[in-house]
C-alpha positions, 0 to 999 in steps of 0.5 A: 620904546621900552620904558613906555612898555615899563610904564604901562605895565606899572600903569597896569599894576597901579590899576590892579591894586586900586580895584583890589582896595575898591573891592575890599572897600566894597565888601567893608562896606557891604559888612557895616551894612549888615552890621547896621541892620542887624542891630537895628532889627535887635533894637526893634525886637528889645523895643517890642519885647519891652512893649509885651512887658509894659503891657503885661504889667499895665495889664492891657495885653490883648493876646498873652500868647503874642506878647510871649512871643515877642519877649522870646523873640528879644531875649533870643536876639540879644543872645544872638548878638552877645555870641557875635560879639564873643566871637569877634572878640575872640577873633580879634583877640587870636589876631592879636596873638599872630607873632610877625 
């Protein structure tokens, strides 16, 4: 009768760190989700900036104010990701640091 306590609390702790690895799963995928969106959102503000341009140099820009905006609107986008990527970068090299 005691080993099956024994076996049920192993059973216990078996589940305990499987929903622990389906939890951090779950948030690593959670983060490749926001990651994705992020940089397509920075791929449709480049490509739109890159438009306001084209327009600009072909001369077919109805509104200059707009295409102003857009190219704003792009060129702070990838200042954004380029400082996420610093800090990642960063990040990973302080983790590196860590002596075990």
């Amino acid at each position: 009768m005691n080993e099956i306590n024994k076996l049920n609390s192993l059973n216990s702790i078996s589940n305990t760190q499987n929903s622990n690895k389906a939890n951090e799963a779950g948030i690593g995928d959670e983060f490749a989700k926001l990651l994705k969106s992020s940089i397509s959102d920075l791929d449709a503000a480049q490509k739109e900036g890159e438009a306001a341009m084209t327009d600009i140099a072909t001369g077919e820009v109805k509104d200059l104010h707009q295409a102003a905006i857009a190219i704003g609107k792009a060129e702070t986008s990838m200042k954004f990701m380029l400082e996420v990527r610093n800090k990642a970068i960063n990040a990973y090299k302080e983790i590196t640091r860590i002596q075990i």
